[in-house]
C-alpha positions in Angstrom: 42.2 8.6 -2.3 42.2 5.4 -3.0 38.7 3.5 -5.0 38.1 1.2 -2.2 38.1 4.3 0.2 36.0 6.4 -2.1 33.1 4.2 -3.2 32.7 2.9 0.7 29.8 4.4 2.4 31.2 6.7 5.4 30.4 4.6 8.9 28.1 7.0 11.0 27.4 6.0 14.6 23.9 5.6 15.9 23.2 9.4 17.8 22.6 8.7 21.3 19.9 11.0 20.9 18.0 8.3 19.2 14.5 7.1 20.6 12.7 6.6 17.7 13.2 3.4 15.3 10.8 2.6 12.6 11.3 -0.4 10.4 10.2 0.7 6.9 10.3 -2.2 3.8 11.0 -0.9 0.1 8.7 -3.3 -2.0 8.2 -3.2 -6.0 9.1 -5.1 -8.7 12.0 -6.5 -10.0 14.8 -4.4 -11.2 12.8 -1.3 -9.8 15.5 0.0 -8.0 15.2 -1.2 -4.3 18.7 -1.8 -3.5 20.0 1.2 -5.4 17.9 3.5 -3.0 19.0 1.6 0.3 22.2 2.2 -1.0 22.0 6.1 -1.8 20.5 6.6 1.8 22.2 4.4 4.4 24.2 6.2 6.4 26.3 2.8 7.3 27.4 0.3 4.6 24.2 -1.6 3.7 23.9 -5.1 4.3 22.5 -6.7 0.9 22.0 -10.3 -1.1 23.0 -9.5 -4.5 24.2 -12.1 -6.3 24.9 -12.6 -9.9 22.0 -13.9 -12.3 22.9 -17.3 -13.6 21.3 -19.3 -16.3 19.6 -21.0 -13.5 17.0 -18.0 -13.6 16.4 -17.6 -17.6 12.4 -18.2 -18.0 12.1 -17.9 -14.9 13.1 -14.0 -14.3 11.2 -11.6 -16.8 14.2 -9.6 -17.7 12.1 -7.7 -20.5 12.8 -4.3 -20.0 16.5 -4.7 -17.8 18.9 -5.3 -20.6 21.6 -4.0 -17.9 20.4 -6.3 -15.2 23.2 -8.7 -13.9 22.7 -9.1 -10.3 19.7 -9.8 -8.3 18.6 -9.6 -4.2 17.9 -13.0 -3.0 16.7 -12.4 0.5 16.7 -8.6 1.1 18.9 -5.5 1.7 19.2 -3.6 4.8 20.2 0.2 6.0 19.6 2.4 8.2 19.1 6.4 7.7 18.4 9.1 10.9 16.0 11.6 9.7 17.2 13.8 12.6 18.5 13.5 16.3 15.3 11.4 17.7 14.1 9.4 14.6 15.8 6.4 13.1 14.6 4.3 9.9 15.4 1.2 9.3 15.4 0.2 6.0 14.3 -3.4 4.5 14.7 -3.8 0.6 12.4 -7.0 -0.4 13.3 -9.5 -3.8 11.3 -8.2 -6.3 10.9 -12.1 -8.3 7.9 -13.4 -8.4 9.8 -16.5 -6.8 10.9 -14.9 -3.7 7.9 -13.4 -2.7 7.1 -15.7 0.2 9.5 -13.5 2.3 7.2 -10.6 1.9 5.5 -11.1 4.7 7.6 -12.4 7.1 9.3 -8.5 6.3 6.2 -7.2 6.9 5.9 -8.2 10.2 6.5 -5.2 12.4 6.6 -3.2 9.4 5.3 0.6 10.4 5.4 1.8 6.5 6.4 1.1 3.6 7.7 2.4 -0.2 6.9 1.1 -3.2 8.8 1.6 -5.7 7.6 1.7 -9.4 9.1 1.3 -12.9 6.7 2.9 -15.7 8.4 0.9 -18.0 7.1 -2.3 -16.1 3.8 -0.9 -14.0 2.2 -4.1 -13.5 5.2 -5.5 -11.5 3.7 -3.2 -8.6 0.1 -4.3 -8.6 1.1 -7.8 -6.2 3.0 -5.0 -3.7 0.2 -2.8 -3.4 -1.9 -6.0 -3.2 0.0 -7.4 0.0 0.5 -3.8 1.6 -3.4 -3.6 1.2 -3.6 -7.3 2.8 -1.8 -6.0 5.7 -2.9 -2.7 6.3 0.5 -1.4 6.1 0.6 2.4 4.7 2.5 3.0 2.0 3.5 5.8 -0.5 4.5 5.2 -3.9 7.8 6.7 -5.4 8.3 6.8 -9.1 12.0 5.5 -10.2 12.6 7.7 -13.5 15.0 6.1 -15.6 17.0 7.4 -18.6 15.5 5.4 -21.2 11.9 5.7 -20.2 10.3 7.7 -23.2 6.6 7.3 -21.7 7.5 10.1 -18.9 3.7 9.3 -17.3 2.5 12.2 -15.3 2.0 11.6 -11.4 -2.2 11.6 -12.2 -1.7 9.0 -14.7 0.4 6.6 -12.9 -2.3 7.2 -10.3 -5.0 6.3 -12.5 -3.4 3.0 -13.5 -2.9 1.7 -10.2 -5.7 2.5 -9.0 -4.1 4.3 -6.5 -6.7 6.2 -3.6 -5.6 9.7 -3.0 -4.9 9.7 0.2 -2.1 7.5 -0.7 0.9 9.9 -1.4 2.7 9.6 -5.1 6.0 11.3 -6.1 8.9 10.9 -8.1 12.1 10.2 -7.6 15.7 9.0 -8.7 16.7 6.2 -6.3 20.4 6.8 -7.4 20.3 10.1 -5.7 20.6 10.6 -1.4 18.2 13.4 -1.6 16.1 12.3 -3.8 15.8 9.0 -2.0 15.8 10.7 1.7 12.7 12.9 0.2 10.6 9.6 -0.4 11.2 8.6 3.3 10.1 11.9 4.6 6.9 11.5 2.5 6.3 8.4 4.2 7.2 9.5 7.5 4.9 12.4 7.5 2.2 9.8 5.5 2.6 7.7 9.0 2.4 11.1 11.2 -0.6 12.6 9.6 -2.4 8.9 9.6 -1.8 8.4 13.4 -3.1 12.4 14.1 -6.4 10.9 12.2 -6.7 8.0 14.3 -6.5 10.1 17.8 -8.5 12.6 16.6 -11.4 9.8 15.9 -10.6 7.8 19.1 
């Protein structure tokens, strides 16, 4: 098998079972991981910005923290992943710079959940995403991104505690470079989204 053959995502048709589409964005901060995990779970090849950094972004990019970082997302990514025969996602990775954050909400319109995606070794990168998710009333659940060379290894109750986080909002870890690790945060949010619209019919 040839390279080009092997690292190309295999091309799965939309089932026609399909009747359910939910646009879900992947927010965090950048270098977090957000393409990397649209990546792992699309099911068809993912459409994404990445270009290469430039010198055009030096002081302008905090790189502190990415010494391997040598592309960047300039608009966003997109996938698409079926959870089963009804239910579609349709994924939207956002820029994580601080420059390109005026998309943000132009994403978020229509937007039924979303992920956000944290680094430990950069935490405060995820404060404006929970911010704007908040703004917007969007629910969210918050995936941990474990890298390699992150010696901190922060429990789940005290990356909760620094962001503040309430706990109804749902925290777990992950490794966006993984399908099933990645296809687990969706669930979370999906059921997140489920259990959240039982609440409001129960109240209505």
């Amino acid at each position: 098998m040839d390279s080009a053959t092997s690292e190309a995502p295999a091309r799965t048709p939309l089932a026609d079972a399909a009747e359910t589409g939910l646009k879900i964005v992947i927010v965090g901060g950048f270098g977090v991981g957000k393409t990397t995990l649209v990546r792992s779970v699309s099911e068809i090849r993912p459409l994404n910005t990445e270009e290469v950094m430039t010198q055009a972004g030096a002081g302008v990019d905090d790189t502190a923290g990415l010494r391997n970082k040598t592309t960047t997302t300039v608009a966003f990514d997109f996938g698409r992943i079926s959870l089963n025969e009804q239910t579609v996602l349709y994924l939207f990775g956002a820029p994580g710079q601080e420059r390109f954050w005026f998309l943000w909400d132009r994403l978020f319109s229509g937007t039924l959940g979303a992920v956000v995606l944290v680094d430990t070794r950069r935490m405060a990168d995820s404060w404006y995403a929970i911010d704007r998710l908040e703004h917007h009333r969007t629910p969210f659940v918050v995936a941990v991104n474990r890298f390699d060379d992150d010696a901190s290894r922060f429990s789940l109750d005290e990356i909760r505690q620094a962001l503040d986080l309430p706990e109804d909002v749902p925290l777990v870890d992950c490794d966006a470079r993984l399908r099933e690790s990645g296809k687990n945060v969706l669930i979370t949010l999906v059921d997140h989204l489920y259990q959240q619209a039982l609440a409001r019919e129960m109240t209505a």
